[in-house]
Structure formats: structure tokens, C-alpha cells
C-alpha positions in Angstrom: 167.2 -131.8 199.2 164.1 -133.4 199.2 163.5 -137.5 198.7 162.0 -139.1 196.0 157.9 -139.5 196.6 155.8 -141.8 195.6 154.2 -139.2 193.8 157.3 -138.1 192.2 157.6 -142.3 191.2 154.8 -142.2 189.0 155.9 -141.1 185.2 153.5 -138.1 184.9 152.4 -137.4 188.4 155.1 -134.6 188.3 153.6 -132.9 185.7 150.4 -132.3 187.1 151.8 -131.7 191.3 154.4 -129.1 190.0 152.1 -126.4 190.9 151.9 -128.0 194.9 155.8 -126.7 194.5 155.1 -123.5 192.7 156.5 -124.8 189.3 153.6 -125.0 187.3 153.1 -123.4 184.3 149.9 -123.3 182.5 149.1 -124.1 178.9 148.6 -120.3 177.3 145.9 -119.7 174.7 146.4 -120.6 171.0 148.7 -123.8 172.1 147.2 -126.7 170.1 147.2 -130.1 171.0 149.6 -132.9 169.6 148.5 -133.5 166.2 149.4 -137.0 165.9 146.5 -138.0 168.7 146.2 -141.9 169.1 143.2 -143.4 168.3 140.6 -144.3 171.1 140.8 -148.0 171.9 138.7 -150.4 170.7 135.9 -152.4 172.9 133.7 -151.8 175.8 134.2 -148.6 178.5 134.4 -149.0 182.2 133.4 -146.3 184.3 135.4 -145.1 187.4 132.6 -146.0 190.0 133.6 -149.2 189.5 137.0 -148.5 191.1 137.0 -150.7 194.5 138.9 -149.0 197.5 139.2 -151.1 200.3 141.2 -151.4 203.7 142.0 -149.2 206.1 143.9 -145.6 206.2 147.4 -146.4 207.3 147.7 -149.1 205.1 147.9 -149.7 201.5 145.0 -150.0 199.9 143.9 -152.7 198.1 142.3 -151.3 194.5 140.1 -153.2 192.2 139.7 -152.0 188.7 136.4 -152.7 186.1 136.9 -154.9 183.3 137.0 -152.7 180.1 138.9 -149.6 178.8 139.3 -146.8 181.2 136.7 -144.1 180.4 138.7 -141.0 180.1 136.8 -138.6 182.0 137.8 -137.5 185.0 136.4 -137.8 189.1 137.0 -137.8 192.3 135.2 -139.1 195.3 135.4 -139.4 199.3 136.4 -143.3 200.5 136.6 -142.5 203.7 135.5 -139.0 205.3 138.2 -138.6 208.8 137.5 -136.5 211.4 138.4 -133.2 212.2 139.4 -129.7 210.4 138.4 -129.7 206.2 142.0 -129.1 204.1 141.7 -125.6 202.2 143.3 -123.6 199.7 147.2 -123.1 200.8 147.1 -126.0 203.3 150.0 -128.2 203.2 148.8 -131.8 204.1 151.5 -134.5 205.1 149.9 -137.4 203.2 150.4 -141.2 202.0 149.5 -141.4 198.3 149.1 -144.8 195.9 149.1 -144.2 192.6 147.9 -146.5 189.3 148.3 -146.0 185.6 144.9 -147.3 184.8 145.4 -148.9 181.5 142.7 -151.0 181.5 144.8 -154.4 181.0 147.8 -154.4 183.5 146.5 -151.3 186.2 149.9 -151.2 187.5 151.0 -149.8 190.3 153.4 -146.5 189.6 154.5 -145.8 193.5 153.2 -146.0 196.9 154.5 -143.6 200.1 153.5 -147.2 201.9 156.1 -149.2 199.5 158.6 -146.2 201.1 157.6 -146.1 204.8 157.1 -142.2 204.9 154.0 -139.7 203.9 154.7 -137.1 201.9 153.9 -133.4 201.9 151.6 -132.4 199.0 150.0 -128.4 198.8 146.4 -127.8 198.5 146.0 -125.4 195.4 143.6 -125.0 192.8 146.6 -124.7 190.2 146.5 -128.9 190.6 144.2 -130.9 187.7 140.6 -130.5 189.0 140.0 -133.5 190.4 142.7 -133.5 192.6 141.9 -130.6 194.2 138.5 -131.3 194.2 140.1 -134.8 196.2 141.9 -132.4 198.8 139.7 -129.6 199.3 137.8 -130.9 202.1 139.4 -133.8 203.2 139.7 -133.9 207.3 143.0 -136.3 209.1 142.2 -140.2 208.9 140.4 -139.4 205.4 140.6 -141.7 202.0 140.0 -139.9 198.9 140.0 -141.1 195.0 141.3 -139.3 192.3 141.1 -140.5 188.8 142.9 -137.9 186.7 142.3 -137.8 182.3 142.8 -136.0 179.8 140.0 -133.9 179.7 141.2 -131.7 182.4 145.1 -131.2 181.6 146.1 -129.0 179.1 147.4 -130.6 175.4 151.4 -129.4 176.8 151.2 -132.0 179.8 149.4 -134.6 177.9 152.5 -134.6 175.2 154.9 -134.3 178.0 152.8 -137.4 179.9 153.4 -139.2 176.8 157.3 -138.8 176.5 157.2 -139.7 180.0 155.6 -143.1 178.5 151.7 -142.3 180.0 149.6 -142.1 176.9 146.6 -140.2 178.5 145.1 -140.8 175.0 144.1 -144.5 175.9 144.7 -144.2 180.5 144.1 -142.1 183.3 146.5 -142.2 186.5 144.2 -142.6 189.7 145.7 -142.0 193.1 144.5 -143.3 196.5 145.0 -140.2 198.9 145.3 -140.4 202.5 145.3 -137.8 204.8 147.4 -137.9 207.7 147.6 -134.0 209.0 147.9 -130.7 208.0 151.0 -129.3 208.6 151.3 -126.3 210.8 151.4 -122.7 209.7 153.5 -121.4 213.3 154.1 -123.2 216.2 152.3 -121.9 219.8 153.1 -121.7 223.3 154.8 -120.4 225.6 158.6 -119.5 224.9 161.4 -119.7 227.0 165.0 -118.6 227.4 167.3 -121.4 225.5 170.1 -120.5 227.9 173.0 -120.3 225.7 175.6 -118.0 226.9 176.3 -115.5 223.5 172.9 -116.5 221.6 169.5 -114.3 222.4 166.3 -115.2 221.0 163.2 -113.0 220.7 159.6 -114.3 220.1 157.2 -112.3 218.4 153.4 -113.7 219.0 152.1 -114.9 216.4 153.1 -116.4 212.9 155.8 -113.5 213.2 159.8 -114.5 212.4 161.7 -114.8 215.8 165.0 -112.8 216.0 167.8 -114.7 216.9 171.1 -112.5 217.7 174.4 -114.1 217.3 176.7 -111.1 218.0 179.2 -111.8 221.3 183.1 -112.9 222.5 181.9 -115.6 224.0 183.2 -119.1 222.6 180.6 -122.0 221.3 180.7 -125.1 222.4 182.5 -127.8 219.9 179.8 -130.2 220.1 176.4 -129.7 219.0 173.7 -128.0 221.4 169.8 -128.5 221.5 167.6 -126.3 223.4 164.0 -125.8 223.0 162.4 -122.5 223.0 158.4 -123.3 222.8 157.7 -127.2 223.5 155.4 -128.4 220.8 152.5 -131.6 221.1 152.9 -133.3 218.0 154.6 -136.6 217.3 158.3 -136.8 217.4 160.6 -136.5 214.7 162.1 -139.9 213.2 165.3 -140.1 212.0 165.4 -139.8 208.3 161.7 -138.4 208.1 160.8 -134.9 205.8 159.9 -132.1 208.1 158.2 -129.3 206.6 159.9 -126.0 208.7 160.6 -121.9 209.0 164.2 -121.6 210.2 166.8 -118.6 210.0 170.6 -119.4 210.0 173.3 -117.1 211.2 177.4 -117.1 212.2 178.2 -117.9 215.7 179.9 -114.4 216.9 179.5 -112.1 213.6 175.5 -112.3 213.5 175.7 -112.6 210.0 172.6 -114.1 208.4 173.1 -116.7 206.0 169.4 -117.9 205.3 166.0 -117.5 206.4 162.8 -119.1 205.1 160.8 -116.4 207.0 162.2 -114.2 204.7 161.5 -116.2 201.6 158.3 -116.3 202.8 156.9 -119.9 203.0 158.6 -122.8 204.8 161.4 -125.8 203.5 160.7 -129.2 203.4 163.8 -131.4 203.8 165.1 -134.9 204.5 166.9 -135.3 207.2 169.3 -137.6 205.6 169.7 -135.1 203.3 171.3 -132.0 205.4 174.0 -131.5 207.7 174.7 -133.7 210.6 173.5 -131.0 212.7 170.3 -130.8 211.9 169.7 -134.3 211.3 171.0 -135.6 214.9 169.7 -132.2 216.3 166.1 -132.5 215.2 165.0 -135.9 215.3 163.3 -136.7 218.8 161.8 -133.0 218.6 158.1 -132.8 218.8 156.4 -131.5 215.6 154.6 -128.2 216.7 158.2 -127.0 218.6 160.7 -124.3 218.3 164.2 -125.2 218.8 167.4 -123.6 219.0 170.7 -125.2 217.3 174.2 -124.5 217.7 176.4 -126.6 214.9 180.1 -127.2 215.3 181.6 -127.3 212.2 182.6 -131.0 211.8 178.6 -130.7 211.9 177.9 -128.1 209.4 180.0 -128.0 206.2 183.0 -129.2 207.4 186.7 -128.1 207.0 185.8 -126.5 203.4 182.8 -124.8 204.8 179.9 -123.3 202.2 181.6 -120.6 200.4 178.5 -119.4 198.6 176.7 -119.1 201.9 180.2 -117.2 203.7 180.7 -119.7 206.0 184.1 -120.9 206.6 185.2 -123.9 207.6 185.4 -122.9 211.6 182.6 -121.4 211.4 179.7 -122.2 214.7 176.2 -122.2 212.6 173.1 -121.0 215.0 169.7 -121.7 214.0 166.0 -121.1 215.1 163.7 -124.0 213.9 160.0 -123.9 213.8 159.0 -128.0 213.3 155.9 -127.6 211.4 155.2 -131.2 210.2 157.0 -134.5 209.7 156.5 -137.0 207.1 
């Protein structure tokens, strides 16, 4: 469900952020490298402090490159600092990321969240290519951060893969601009109150604990689609069509069957909100990041007539949901 990235744009980028999405798999001992290595080009070496970063965070960035071949070693370094709480380990950071295929002739651009209009989310985790984490670890809201990513830290598997992909890390390096917007929530606070729907009861643990939403009763659910908030959040409002990053639990209006529940999957879901149904994407935009709302989904909402057989829900089925907003992007 989730849009394309500009990190997901660039050709190899994918192969070294898999492990922000739990993917990743590590080269294992006794894997040799591609035996047919290219050759190291020819002529003199540019070093990456003579990368130029310049503009401010919330725009693109204008990027200068040395004259020369790329030296293939890999860095990272602070642009800008920000202010506020240093990203960790596990941290998910909403984030706008540029990213180059420095060649050392053309530098082109491979994608841009700014070229999009949207951050993304990307994971703090020391499963990413060192200098990349190095590049997050640290790194406070409002912060700028370079990341110049060779061959000398990714295993000989991605570097083959990077070249099928058409990035020969043999003669580049991919560099990426990263600014930090926020760092997405790990529970939303506050006070809770009664949602108020007639049939629905919602219980709210303190803490990061799973709320329990109960959706056994005779009483009849509204056709068209409800909204209530059940802890008011601070954070800036959804936008149509954004990414949120959320905890949720689904269940049948009536039988209080339980269809899904990313509390009990253990982390949260990042989705599109052009990418789900109607229901959630006209019932969560406008809702303040940090908030915990309560939907109730007609089903010319949810799945329709034909309703989501794998999921049990027929097509006039009432879908209720508890959704923790996290973080938008």
C-alpha cells in the first residue's frame, strides 16, 4: 500500500534501506565477490568534502560535486545540526531525502521527496550501510545530513545486485541529502474520552498499551461514515493523500470479530491514504498527528458489495476501527 519514495526512485537505494523495512538480509560468510570486478577509472580522485550542500531544510538542496572520479570510500557529515531530541536506534523519522548517483561526469539526480511533494518515513537501524546510520543517528528535526554511500561498506551480494540495477559501485557512490522533519511517535498521550457511539466501547490502557475496542451489540450503525476522537493529539493535520505511519485494530460492527491489528503484529503500518479504503482516507485526513480516533465504515466505504473475503468481511459488513495517528508524511 505504500507510494513510491524518492528513496525507492533511486536504482540501488532499495538495496541498502530494505533493512529500515525489516527485509534485509545480510551477505553470509564465504560469499565471494563478483569476479568479473570493473576496473578503477582512469584520472584524478575527488574527495567527498568537496561535496557542496547548500540552501535551506525544506527545500531542495542545491549539490555541487568536485571535478574528478568519485573516491570510493565512504562518509557522512552534519550540514545542518536542527534543534531538539537526537534520532536513535528504532526511531522512525518522517524525512525528505535527495539522492545522486555520483559518477563523476553526469551526478545525476536519482529522486527527490521534494520533486514528489511528500517526506517519507525512513527507520533508524544499524542494519543500514554505515554511513547512513552514522547520518541518522543523532540527527535532531530541522537537521541536514550527507551521506555518501561506496562500496567499501556493502557486502559483494548488493554491489552485484546495484549493478543489475545499472549502479556500478565499482566506478560511483550514491550520496543522499537527508532532512529531518520529525520523529514519528511511538503512542499517542492525553487524556481519552468516550467516542459516544451507541454499540461501540473503547477502553484505554495508559501507556504505549493496545486500546480495546468492543464491537459486540443489536444496535444498528449508521450508513454513513462516523469520526470521533478519543485522545486529541497536537501535531499537524493530516493532508489528503499523505503516508501516515499508525497502530490500529479493526473489527465487525455487531459480531466483535477482529479482522487486524498492528498492535498485535507488534510495530505500526505506514499507508497512503490514496491507497486504502474511502473510509479511512476521508476519515483521517484533517486529524491531528499525535490523535486517537475512532472510525465506523459503511460498506460502500470499506470493500464494497464484494467485501474482503480473506479478511471475513462481507459485503454489508460495518468496519470499526481504533487509530493511533503516529506521523504523517
Amino acid at each position: 500500500m505504500r507510494r513510491r519514495t524518492a528513496i525507492a526512485a533511486a536504482t540501488v537505494i532499495p538495496l541498502m534501506l530494505a533493512a529500515a523495512c525489516g527485509t534485509a538480509q545480510r551477505t553470509t560468510a564465504g560469499e565471494s565477490p563478483s569476479a568479473s570486478a570493473a576496473a578503477a577509472p582512469s584520472g584524478p580522485v575527488a574527495s567527498a568534502d568537496g561535496i557542496k550542500v547548500e540552501g535551506s531544510v525544506g527545500k531542495k538542496p542545491d549539490v555541487t560535486f568536485p571535478a574528478g572520479n568519485p573516491a570510493l570510500t565512504s562518509v557522512s557529515r552534519r550540514i545542518i545540526e536542527g534543534e531538539g531530541t537526537p534520532a536513535k536506534d528504532g526511531d522512525v523519522l518522517a524525512a525528505s531525502v535527495t539522492v545522486y548517483t555520483w559518477d563523476g561526469k553526469e551526478n545525476k539526480s536519482a529522486g527527490s521527496a521534494y520533486d514528489q511533494g511528500r517526506a517519507e518515513f525512513v527507520s533508524v537501524s544499524p542494519q543500514l550501510p554505515k554511513p547512513l546510520h552514522e547520518a541518522l543517528v543523532g540527527a535532531k528535526p530541522g537537521s541536514r545530513t550527507l551521506a555518501v554511500i561506496a562500496k567499501d561498506v556493502l557486502p559483494p551480494q548488493q554491489v552485484e545486485e546495484a549493478k543489475q540495477q545499472g549502479v556500478d559501485f565499482d566506478t560511483t557512490n550514491q550520496v543522499m541529502v537527508i532532512d529531518v522533519e520529525s520523529a514519528v511517535r511511538k503512542s499517542v498521550e492525553g487524556a481519552a474520552v468516550d467516542p459516544g457511539v451507541k454499540g461501540v466501547k473503547v477502553e484505554n490502557p495508559d501507556g504505549d498499551k493496545a486500546p480495546t475496542l468492543t464491537t459486540k451489540t443489536d444496535a444498528k450503525p449508521s450508513d454513513k461514515l462516523v469520526v470521533k476522537t478519543v485522545i486529541e493529539g497536537t501535531g499537524p493535520k493530516v493532508e489528503a493523500g499523505q503516508t501516515i505511519m499508525a497502530h490500529y485494530v479493526g473489527k465487525i460492527w455487531g459480531s466483535d470479530k477482529e479482522f487486524d491489528s498492528s498492535w498485535k503484529r507488534g510495530e505500526p503500518a505506514s499507508f497512503s491514504l490514496d491507497q486504502v479504503v474511502k473510509g479511512w482516507s476521508q476519515g483521517l485526513a484533517g486529524v491531528p498527528v499525535g490523535s486517537r480516533v475512532l472510525l465506523t465504515i459503511p460498506p460502500d466505504l470499506g470493500y464494497g458489495k464484494d467485501g474482503n473475503k480473506d479478511a471475513g468481511i462481507k459485503g454489508t459488513d460495518t468496519l470499526v476501527f481504533v487509530v493511533d495517528v503516529l506521523g504523517a508524511a
